[in-house]
C-alpha positions in Angstrom: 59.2 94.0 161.5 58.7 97.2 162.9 55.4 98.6 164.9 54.2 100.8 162.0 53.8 97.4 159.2 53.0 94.8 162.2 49.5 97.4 162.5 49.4 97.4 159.1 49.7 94.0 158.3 47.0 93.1 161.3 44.6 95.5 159.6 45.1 93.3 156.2 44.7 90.2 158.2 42.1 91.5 159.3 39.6 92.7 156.6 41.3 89.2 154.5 39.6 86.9 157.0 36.7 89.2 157.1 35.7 89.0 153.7 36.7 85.2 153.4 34.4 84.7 155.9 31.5 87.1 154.4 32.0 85.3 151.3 31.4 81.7 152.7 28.6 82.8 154.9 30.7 82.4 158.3 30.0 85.4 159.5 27.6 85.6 163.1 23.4 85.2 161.5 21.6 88.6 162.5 24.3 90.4 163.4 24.9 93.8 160.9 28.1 92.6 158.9 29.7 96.5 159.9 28.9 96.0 163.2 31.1 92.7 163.3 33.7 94.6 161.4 34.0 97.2 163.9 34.3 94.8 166.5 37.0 92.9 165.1 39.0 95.6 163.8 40.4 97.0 167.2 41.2 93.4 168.0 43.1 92.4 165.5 44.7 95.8 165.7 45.7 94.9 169.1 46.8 91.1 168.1 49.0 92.5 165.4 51.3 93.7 167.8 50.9 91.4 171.7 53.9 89.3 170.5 56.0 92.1 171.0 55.2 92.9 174.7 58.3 90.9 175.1 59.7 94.2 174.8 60.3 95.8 178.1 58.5 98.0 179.1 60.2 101.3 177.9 60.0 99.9 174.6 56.0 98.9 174.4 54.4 101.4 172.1 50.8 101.4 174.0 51.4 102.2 177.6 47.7 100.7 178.4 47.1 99.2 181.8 45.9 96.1 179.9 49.0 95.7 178.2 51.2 96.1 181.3 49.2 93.2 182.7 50.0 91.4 179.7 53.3 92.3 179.8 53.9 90.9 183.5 52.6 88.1 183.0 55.3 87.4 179.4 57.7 88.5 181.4 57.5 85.9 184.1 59.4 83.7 181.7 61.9 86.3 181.4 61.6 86.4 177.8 63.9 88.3 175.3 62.6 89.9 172.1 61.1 87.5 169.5 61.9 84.3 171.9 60.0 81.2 171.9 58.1 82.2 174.3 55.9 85.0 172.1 57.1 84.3 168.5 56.6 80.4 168.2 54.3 78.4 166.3 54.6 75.7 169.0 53.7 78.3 172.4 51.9 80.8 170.6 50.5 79.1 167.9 49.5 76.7 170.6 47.8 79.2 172.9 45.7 81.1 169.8 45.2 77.1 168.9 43.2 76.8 172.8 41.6 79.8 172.5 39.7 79.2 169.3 38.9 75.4 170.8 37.7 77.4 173.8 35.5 79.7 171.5 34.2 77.0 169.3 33.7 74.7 172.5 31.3 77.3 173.8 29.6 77.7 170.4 28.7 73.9 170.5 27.4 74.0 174.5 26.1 77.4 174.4 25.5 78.7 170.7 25.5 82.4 169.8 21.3 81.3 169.3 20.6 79.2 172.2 22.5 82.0 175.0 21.1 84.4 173.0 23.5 87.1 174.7 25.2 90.4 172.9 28.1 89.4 175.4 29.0 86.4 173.9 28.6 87.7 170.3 31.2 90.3 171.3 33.5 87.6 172.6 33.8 85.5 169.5 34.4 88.2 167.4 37.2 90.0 169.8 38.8 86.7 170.0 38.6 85.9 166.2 40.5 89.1 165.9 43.1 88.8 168.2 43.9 85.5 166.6 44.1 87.2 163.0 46.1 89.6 164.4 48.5 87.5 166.2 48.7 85.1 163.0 49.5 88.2 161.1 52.4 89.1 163.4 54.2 85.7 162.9 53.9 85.8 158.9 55.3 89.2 158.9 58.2 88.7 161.3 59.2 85.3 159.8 59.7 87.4 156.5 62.3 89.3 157.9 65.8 87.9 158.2 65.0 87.7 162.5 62.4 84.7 161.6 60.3 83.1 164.1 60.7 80.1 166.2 59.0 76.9 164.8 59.8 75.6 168.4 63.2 75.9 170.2 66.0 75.4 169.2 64.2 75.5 165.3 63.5 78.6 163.2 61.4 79.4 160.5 62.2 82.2 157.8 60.3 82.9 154.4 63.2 84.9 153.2 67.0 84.8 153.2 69.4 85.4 155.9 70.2 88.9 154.1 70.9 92.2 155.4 67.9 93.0 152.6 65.5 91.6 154.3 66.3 92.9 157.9 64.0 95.1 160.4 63.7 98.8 159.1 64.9 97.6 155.4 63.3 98.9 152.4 62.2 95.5 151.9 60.0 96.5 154.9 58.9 99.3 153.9 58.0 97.9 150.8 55.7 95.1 153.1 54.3 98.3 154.4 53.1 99.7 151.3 51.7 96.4 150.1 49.7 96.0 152.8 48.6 100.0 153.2 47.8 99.4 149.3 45.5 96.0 149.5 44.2 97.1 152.5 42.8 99.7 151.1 41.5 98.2 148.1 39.9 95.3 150.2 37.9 98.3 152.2 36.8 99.6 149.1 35.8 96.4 148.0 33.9 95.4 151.5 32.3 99.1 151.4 30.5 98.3 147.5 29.7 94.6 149.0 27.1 96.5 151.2 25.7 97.4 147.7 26.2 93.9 146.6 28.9 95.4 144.3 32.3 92.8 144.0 34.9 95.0 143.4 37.3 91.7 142.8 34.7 90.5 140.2 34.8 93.9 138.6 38.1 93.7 137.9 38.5 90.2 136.9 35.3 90.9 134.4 36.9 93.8 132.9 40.2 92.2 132.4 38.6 89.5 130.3 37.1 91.8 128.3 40.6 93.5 127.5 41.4 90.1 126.8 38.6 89.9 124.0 
């Protein structure tokens, strides 16, 4: 997938885990819910698209000096675009795997309560957006006909082996549109949760009483 639906797609991921969290009550206790969201979002954002700083660097949309530091250090594996190496469930699934152990680890020593620090609040919700965004990035490429790696050697697509499906495709840019569409929709339904309005509930309330 291309630059333009990988930010899109993170920003879905995003406000999905976001309001699957608000709705179970996993959200951080006495921290404003917007607040949290505003952290995350740039995260994610960021998450969607760190796979592919496999890219060299001529290619890498964000020039940032954080994201050249990234990309030397993916790059002393000599990767190639979409190799194990940044688009595996084994080595990157593994890493966002160790990095939420290392967040939840710190939760049980520490506790957002017990450190009582702003610092740390900050750090579990950048991380927990990185992750969505990075999970995001491996759905969205393994359904494209490029796939991503399960491990080496193994690959894992959610679609066929079709020039249809292919980077830059209109099957893409229908993937786009989908998530420029719900992610919309999910904003508008976070925005009227503030009001204790459920837009979902809404809908599914209205459509039941077509149904009468």
């Amino acid at each position: 997938m291309l630059y333009r639906t990988h930010k899109a797609g993170g920003t879905l991921g995003m406000l999905v885990a976001f309001e699957v969290a608000r709705q179970h009550g996993l959200l951080l206790p006495n921290v404003n819910e917007f607040v949290q969201l505003l952290i995350m979002y740039p995260a994610a954002s960021w998450g969607a698209t760190a796979p592919d700083l496999d890219h060299h660097w001529g290619s890498v949309k964000e020039k940032t000096p954080f994201n050249l530091l990234v990309h030397k250090i993916l790059h002393l594996s000599k990767p190639t675009h979409r190799s194990w190496q940044t688009h595996s469930i084994l080595v990157t699934g593994g890493f966002c795997a160790l990095l939420y152990a290392l967040v939840m680890l710190g939760d049980t020593y520490f506790g957002v309560g017990a450190l009582g620090s702003f610092d740390w609040i900050i750090l579990r919700l950048v991380v927990m957006g990185v992750l969505v965004g990075i999970a995001s990035h491996l759905i969205l490429d393994a359904m494209s006909t490029a796939g991503i790696w399960i491990y080496p050697g193994l690959k894992l697509r959610f679609v066929p082996k079709s020039s249809f499906f292919a980077t830059g495709s209109g099957w893409e840019t229908f993937v786009y549109y989908v998530c420029i569409i719900s992610s919309f929709l999910l904003v508008l339904n976070i925005f009227l949760g503030f009001f204790d309005i459920n837009l979902i509930s809404l809908t599914l309330d209205w459509m039941e009483k077509l149904k009468g």
